[in-house]
C-alpha positions as CSV (number, residue, x, y, z in Angstrom):
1,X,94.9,125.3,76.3
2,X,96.1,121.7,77.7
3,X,95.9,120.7,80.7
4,X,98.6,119.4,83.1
5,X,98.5,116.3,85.3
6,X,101.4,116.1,87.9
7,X,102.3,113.1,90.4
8,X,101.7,114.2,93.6
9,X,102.5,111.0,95.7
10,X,102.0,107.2,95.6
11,X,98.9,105.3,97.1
12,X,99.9,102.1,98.7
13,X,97.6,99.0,99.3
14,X,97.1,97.2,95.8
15,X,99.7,93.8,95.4
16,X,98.8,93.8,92.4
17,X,98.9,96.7,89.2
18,X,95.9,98.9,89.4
19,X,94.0,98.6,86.2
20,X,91.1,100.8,87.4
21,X,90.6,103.9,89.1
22,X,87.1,105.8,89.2
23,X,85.8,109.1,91.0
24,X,82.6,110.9,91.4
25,X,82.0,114.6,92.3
26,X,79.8,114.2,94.9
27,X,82.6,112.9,96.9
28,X,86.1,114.6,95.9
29,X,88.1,113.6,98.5
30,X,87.2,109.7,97.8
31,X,88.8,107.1,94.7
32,X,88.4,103.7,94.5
33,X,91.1,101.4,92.2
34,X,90.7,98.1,91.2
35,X,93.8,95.6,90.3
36,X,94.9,92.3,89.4
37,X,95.2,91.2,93.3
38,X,91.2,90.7,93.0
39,X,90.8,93.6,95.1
40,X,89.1,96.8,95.0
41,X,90.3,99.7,97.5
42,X,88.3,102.6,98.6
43,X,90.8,105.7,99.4
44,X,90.5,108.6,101.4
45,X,92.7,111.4,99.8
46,X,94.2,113.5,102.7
47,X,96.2,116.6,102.1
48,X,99.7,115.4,104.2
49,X,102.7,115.9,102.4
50,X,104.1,112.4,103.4
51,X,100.6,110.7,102.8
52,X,98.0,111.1,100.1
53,X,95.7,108.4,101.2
54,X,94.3,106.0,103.5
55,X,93.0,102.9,102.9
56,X,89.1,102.7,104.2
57,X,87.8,99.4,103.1
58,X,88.8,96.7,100.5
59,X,86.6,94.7,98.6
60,X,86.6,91.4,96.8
61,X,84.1,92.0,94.1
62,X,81.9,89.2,93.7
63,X,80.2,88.1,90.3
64,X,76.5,88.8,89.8
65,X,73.7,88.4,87.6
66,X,70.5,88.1,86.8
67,X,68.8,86.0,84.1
68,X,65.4,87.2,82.5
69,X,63.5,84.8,80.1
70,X,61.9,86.2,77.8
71,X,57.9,86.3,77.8
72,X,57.6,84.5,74.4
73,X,59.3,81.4,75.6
Protein backbone atom coordinates (compact mmCIF):
# COMPACT_ATOMS: atom_id res chain seq x y z
CA UNK A 1 0.00 0.00 0.00
CA UNK A 2 1.57 3.58 -0.67
CA UNK A 3 0.75 6.31 0.73
CA UNK A 4 -0.39 9.59 -0.85
CA UNK A 5 0.77 13.12 0.03
CA UNK A 6 -1.38 15.93 -1.59
CA UNK A 7 -0.73 19.94 -1.43
CA UNK A 8 -3.16 21.35 0.44
CA UNK A 9 -2.13 25.13 0.43
CA UNK A 10 1.03 27.32 0.72
CA UNK A 11 2.50 28.64 4.09
CA UNK A 12 3.75 32.15 3.66
CA UNK A 13 6.53 33.88 5.86
CA UNK A 14 10.05 32.42 4.81
CA UNK A 15 12.08 34.97 2.06
CA UNK A 16 14.10 32.58 1.68
CA UNK A 17 13.59 28.45 0.36
CA UNK A 18 12.68 26.37 3.27
CA UNK A 19 15.31 23.71 3.74
CA UNK A 20 13.74 22.31 6.97
CA UNK A 21 10.55 21.38 8.25
CA UNK A 22 10.09 19.28 11.53
CA UNK A 23 6.89 18.06 13.62
CA UNK A 24 6.20 16.23 16.79
CA UNK A 25 3.07 14.38 17.82
CA UNK A 26 2.46 15.87 20.89
CA UNK A 27 1.57 18.94 19.11
CA UNK A 28 -0.19 18.14 15.59
CA UNK A 29 -1.45 21.23 14.80
CA UNK A 30 2.15 22.94 15.20
CA UNK A 31 5.46 22.86 12.31
CA UNK A 32 8.32 24.70 12.45
CA UNK A 33 10.60 25.39 8.91
CA UNK A 34 13.81 26.67 8.71
CA UNK A 35 15.32 28.50 5.47
CA UNK A 36 18.09 30.22 3.85
CA UNK A 37 16.64 33.83 5.18
CA UNK A 38 18.41 32.77 8.65
CA UNK A 39 15.08 32.28 10.04
CA UNK A 40 13.12 29.67 11.70
CA UNK A 41 9.21 30.00 11.81
CA UNK A 42 6.86 28.33 14.16
CA UNK A 43 3.30 27.71 12.37
CA UNK A 44 0.01 27.17 13.62
CA UNK A 45 -1.86 24.88 11.08
CA UNK A 46 -5.58 26.05 11.03
CA UNK A 47 -8.25 24.28 9.09
CA UNK A 48 -9.45 27.59 6.71
CA UNK A 49 -9.79 26.89 3.25
CA UNK A 50 -8.04 30.23 2.23
CA UNK A 51 -5.36 29.87 5.12
CA UNK A 52 -3.38 26.88 6.42
CA UNK A 53 -1.23 28.73 8.75
CA UNK A 54 -0.28 31.42 10.90
CA UNK A 55 2.87 32.61 11.70
CA UNK A 56 3.39 32.51 15.76
CA UNK A 57 6.93 33.43 16.41
CA UNK A 58 10.23 33.64 14.21
CA UNK A 59 13.51 32.86 15.42
CA UNK A 60 17.01 33.71 14.48
CA UNK A 61 18.83 30.66 15.69
CA UNK A 62 21.90 31.47 17.33
CA UNK A 63 25.19 29.22 17.47
CA UNK A 64 26.00 27.38 20.66
CA UNK A 65 28.36 25.24 22.23
CA UNK A 66 29.92 23.91 24.83
CA UNK A 67 33.60 22.73 25.14
CA UNK A 68 34.55 19.88 27.68
CA UNK A 69 38.38 19.18 28.25
CA UNK A 70 39.05 16.19 28.85
CA UNK A 71 40.17 14.91 32.44
CA UNK A 72 43.57 13.55 31.29
CA UNK A 73 44.80 16.82 30.07
Amino acid sequence: MTEQMTVRGTLKGHSGWVTQIATTPQFPDMILSASRDKTIIMWKLTRDETNYGIPQRTFLPRLCCKIKKKKNQ
